[in-house]
N, C-alpha and C positions, 0 to 999 in steps of 0.2 A: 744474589751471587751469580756470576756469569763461569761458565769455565769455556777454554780456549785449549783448544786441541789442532795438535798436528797429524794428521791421517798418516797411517802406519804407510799407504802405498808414495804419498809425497817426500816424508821422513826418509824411505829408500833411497829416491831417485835423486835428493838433496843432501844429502845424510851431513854435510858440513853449514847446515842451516841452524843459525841461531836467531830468536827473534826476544826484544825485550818488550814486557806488556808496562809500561805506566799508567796507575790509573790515581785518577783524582780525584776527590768526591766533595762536596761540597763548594764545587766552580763555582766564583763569581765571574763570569766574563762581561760585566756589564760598567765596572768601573775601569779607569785608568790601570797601564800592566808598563807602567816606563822602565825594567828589567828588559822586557820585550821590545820593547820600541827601540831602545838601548843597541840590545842587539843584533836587531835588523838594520839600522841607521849605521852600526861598526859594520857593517858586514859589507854592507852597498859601499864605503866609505874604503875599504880592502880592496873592494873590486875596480874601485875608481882611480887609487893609485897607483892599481896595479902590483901591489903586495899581495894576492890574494887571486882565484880565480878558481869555478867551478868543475870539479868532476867533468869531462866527456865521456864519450865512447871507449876512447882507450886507455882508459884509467882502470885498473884489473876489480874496483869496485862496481861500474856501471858495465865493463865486458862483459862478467860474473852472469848478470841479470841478462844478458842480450844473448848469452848463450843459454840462457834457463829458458826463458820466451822463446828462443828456434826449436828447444824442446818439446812441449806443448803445441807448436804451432801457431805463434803469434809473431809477425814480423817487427820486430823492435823499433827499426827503423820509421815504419810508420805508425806502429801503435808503441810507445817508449815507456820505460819502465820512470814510475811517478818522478824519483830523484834526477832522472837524465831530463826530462822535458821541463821540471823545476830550473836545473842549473842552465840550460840553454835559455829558458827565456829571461832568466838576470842577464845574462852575455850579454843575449842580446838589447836588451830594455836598460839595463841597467837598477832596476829596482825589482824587488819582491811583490808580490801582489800584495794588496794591505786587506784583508777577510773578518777577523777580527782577531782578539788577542790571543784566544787559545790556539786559533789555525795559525796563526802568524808566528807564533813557539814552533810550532811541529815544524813549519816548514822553513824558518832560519837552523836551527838545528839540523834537519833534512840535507840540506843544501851545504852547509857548513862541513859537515863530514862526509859526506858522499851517499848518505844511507838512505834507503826510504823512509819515508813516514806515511802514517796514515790516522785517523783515529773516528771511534764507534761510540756515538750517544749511546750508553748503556742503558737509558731508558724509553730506549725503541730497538733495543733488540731483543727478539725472541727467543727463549730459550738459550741452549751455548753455540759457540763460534766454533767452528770447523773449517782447518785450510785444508781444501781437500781437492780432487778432478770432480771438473763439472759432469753430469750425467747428457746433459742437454735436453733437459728437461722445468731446469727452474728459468724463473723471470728475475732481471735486474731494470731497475728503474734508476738513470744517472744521476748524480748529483748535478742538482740546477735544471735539471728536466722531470719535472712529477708528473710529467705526461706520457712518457715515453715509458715502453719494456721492451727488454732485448732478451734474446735467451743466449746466455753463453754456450758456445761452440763444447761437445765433447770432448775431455780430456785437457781442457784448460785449468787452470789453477786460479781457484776462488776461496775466498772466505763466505762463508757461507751459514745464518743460523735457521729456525725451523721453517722463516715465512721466505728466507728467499736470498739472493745473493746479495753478498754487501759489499763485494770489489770483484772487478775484472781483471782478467792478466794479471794475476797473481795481486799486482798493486798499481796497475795503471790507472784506474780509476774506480773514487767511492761511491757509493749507493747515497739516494736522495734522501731515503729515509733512515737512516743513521747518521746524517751532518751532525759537525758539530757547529750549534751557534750561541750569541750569546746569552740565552737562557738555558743552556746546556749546566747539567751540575754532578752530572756521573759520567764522566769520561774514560773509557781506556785509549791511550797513545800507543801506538805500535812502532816499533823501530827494528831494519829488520837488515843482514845479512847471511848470505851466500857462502861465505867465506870465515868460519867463527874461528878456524886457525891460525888465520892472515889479521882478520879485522875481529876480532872478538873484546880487544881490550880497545879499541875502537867506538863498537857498540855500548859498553859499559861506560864509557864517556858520553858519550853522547846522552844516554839515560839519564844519568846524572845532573846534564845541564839540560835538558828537558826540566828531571825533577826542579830543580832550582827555579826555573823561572813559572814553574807551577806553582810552587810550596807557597808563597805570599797570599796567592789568591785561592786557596783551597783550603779547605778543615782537614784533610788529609791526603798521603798522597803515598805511594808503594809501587815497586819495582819488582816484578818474577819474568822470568824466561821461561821460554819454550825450546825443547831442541829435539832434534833425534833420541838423545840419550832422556830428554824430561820431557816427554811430549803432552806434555798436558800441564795447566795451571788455574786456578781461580781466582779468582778478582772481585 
């Protein structure tokens, strides 16, 4: 069992943060997920008629985050919160990246509704997940670079478990050693807003169709939230 906490000092300075944790257990990611494929191919398919188009800057879902990032100290603009650099490179490519079928869930869903995503091999993480301010003192190692460590800057906003940081900029980017791939088979899925007043019934869509195109290829699969008011959950 993993638990996922929101730090009492982030919880303040956010207090209209909701985040939904899906987790799945029993992944196969190694067979066909044409649910997924379905609706990456709908989605590219919206943007190409022009029925459809992604989140920017001034859509009050990706502002939300550009003003959380000025917070902490991180320039949006050039380091961009996961969902805005997602929806700009569809713009501009015209297609999603194809990763495999669990990442390629998160991130049609992601994009689809404006929200970030993210998600944590639960069996490389250590002990529980903390979103909390960096001390600038841990090391993160990127996703796709197992060479590299960075130490995040003090007062930035990380997830974070006991051996070390497992996202940057709150969700710009994940840790190498929590990927998910496709021999992954304990996953949590993270979905995450700013704005739970605005976009909460929102996020709870979005979980759902997450769930859904999970629930085929999994032995199980469960939804909990984190917020200011429930700041803690287990998985």
């Amino acid at each position: 069992m993993t638990t996922f906490r929101l730090s009492p000092a982030v919880a303040d300075a956010f207090p209209d943060t909701l985040i939904a944790l899906v987790t799945a257990t029993g992944l196969d990611g190694h067979g066909p997920w044409p649910e997924t494929a379905a609706a990456v191919a709908d989605l590219e398919r919206q943007l190409a008629d022009g029925t459809w188009q992604p989140a920017d800057e001034t859509d009050p879902r990706i502002e939300a985050w550009h003003t959380a990032y000025r917070s902490f100290g991180t320039n949006p603009r050039r380091i961009r919160p996961s969902v805005d650099a997602l929806g700009r490179r569809l713009a501009k490519k015209g297609t999603l990246p194809r990763v495999n079928p669990a990442v390629d869930a998160y991130n049609t869903v992601s994009v689809r509704h404006g929200l970030p995503a993210g998600a944590f091999d639960l069996d490389h993480v250590a002990g529980d997940v903390v979103i909390r301010y960096a001390d600038g003192s841990e090391e993160f190692t990127p996703l796709g670079e197992p060479g590299t460590v960075e130490t995040p800057r003090p007062g930035e906003v990380v997830y974070a478990d006991t051996d070390g940081v497992l996202t940057r900029h709150w969700n710009h980017r994940d840790a190498h050693r929590t990927r998910v791939t496709e021999d992954s088979a304990r996953v949590t899925f993270v979905l995450e807003t700013l704005r739970a007043c605005h976009d909460g019934h929102l996020l709870t869509t979005a979980a759902g169709e997450l769930r859904g195109l999970l629930t085929p290829h999994a032995a199980r699969t469960h939804v909990v939230h984190l917020s200011a008011q429930r700041p803690e959950a287990t998985v």
